[in-house]
N, C-alpha and C positions, 0 to 999 in steps of 0.2 A: 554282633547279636545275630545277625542273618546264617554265620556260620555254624553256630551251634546250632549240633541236630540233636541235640538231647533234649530240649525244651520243651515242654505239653504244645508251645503254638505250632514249630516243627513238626508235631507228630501229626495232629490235627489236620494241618494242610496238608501231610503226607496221603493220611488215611481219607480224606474227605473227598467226595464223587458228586460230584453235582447231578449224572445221570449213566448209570448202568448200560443205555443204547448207544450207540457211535452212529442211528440215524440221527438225533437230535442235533449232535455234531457239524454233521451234513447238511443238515437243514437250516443250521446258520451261517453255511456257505464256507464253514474253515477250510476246506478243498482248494479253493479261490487264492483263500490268505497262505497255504501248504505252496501252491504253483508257486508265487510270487515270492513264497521265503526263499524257497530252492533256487530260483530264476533272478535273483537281484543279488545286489550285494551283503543285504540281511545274512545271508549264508555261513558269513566270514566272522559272525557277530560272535555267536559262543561255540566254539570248538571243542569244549568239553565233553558235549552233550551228542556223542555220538555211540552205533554201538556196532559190535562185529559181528561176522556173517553166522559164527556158531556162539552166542552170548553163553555165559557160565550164567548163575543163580544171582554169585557174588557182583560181576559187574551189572548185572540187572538190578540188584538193590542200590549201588553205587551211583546208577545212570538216573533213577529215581531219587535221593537223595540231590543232584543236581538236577534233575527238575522240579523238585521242591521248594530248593533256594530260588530258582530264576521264576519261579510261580509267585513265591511270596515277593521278591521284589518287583515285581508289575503290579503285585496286587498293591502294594503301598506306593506306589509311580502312581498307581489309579485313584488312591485315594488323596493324597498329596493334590495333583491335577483338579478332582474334585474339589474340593476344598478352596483351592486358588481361584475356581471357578466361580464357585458361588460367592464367596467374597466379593470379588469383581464386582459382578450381577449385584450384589446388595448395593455395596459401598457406591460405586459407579457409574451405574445402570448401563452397564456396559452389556448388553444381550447379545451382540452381534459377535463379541469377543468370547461367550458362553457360548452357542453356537458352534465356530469353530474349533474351539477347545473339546467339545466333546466331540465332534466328529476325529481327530487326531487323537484324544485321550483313546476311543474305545478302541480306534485302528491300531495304535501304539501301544496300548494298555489293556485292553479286554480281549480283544482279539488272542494276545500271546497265552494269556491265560486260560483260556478255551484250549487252545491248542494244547497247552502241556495236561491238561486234564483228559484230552482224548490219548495223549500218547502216556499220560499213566497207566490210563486204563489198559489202552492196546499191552504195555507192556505186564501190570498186571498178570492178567491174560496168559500172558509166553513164559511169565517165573513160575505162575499155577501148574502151566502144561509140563514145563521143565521139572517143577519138585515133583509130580506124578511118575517121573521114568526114571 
């Protein structure tokens, strides 16, 4: 399901911007979480999702298409997490387990998602400038 990019949710999460500035970005510190993808073993995660020093138009809409899929799968890791979470918490009264679960849900799960949403934008941005020349 996650492969097909024809699908209206596909397109949707393709075209959807949570915000036009890349301060907003910033100011929730993804800079931080960018050192440490780079700097740790995280790096080696998705190899796909890389791009060359003179990008064409075509591997830019490619590169976004793979950060779409690995957008929507965090985003369903994140809700998944949720979901287990709160259960917990009702069923359980497990709070301490809610707790850490969303400290790890949002580091593992929200965080990445931010991040591909700044680097759509950025890219964005460089296919706009590219179809202009």
């Amino acid at each position: 399901m996650i492969r097909r990019k024809n699908t209206p949710l596909f397109h949707a999460i393709r075209n959807y911007q949570l915000t036009r500035h890349a301060t907003f970005y910033n100011f929730l510190g993804i800079g931080l979480f960018v050192y440490c993808i780079k700097n740790t073993f995280f790096k080696r995660f998705n190899t796909k999702i890389s791009i060359t020093k003179r990008p064409r138009v075509d591997e830019i809409s490619k590169l976004l298409d793979e950060l779409t899929i690995s957008e929507l799968c965090h985003i369903l890791g994140f809700l998944f997490v949720l979901i287990f979470q709160i259960v917990t918490t009702v069923v359980y009264r497990w709070y301490d387990v809610f707790l850490y679960l969303t400290i790890f849900n949002t580091i593992l799960n929200l965080y990445p998602v931010l991040l591909q949403e700044r680097n759509k934008l950025r890219l964005k941005a460089l296919s706009h400038t590219l179809q202009r020349q």
